[in-house]
C-alpha positions as CSV (number, residue, x, y, z in Angstrom):
1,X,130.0,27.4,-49.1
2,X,127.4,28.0,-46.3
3,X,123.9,26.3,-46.7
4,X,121.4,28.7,-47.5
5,X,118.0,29.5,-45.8
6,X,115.9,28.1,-47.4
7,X,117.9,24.5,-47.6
8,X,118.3,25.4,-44.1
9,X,114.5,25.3,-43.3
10,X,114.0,21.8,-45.5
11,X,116.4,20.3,-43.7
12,X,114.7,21.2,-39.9
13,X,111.7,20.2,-41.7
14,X,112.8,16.6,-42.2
15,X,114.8,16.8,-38.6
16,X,111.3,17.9,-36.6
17,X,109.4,15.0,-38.7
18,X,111.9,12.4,-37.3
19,X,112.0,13.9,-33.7
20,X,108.3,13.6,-34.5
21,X,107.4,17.3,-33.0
22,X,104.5,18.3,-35.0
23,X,104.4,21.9,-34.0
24,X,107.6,22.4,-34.8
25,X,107.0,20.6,-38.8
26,X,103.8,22.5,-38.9
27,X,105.4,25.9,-38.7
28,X,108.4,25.6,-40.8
29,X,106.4,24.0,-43.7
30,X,104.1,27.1,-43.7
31,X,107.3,29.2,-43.8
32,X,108.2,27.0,-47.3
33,X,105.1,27.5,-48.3
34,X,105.1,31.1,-48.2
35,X,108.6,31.3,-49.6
36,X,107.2,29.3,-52.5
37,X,103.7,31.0,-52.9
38,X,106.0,34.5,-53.3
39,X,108.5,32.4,-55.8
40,X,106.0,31.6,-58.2
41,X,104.3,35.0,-58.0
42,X,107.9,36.6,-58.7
43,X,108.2,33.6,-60.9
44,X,112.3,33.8,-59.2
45,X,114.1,32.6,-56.8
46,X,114.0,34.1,-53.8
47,X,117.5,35.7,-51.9
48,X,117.8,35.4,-48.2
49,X,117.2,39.1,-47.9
50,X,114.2,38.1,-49.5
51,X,113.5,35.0,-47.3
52,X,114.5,36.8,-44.0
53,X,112.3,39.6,-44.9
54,X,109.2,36.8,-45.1
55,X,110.3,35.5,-41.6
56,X,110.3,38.8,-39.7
57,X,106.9,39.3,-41.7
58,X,105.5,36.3,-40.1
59,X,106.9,36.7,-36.9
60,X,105.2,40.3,-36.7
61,X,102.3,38.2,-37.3
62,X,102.1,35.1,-35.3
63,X,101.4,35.7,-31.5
64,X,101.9,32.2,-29.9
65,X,105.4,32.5,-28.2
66,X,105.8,28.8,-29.0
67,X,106.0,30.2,-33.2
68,X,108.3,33.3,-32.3
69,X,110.6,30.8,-30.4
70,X,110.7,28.1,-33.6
71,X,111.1,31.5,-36.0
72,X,114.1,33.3,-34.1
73,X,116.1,30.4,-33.4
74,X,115.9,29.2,-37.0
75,X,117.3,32.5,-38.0
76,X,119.8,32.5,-35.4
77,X,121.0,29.0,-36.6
78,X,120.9,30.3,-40.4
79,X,123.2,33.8,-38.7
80,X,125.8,31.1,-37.2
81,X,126.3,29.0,-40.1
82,X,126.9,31.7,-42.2
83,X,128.9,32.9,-40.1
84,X,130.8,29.9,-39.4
85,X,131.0,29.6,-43.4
């Protein structure tokens, strides 16, 4: 079974906190957040269409290369495990 997104981002969460790279923690705990804020407004869980949608979103958004960077290569990670799984 292949991790989903969202796991996914919790568990770089906890590995940025221990590397201790704030940027890094900053960034993908705003991502939860957002996933969440739009989980209780759907009052469902979100898919990762859903979630992927929310990252290209914020990615559109955010103009610090140093964002993009964290952003793409969290969804490339995501892209290989799933299709590794």
């Amino acid at each position: 079974m292949s991790k989903d997104l969202k796991s996914l981002i919790k568990t770089q969460v906890t590995i940025s906190m221990k590397d201790g790279d704030k940027f890094r923690t900053t960034v993908l705990r705003m991502i939860l957040a957002e996933i969440q804020k739009i989980e209780i407004d759907e009052k469902s869980d979100l898919n990762e269409l859903q979630i992927t949608s929310i990252l290209e979103k914020m990615i559109k958004q955010r103009d610090k290369e140093e964002t993009l960077k964290i952003l793409n290569n969290l969804v490339k990670e995501w892209q290989n495990q799933s299709l590794l799984n």
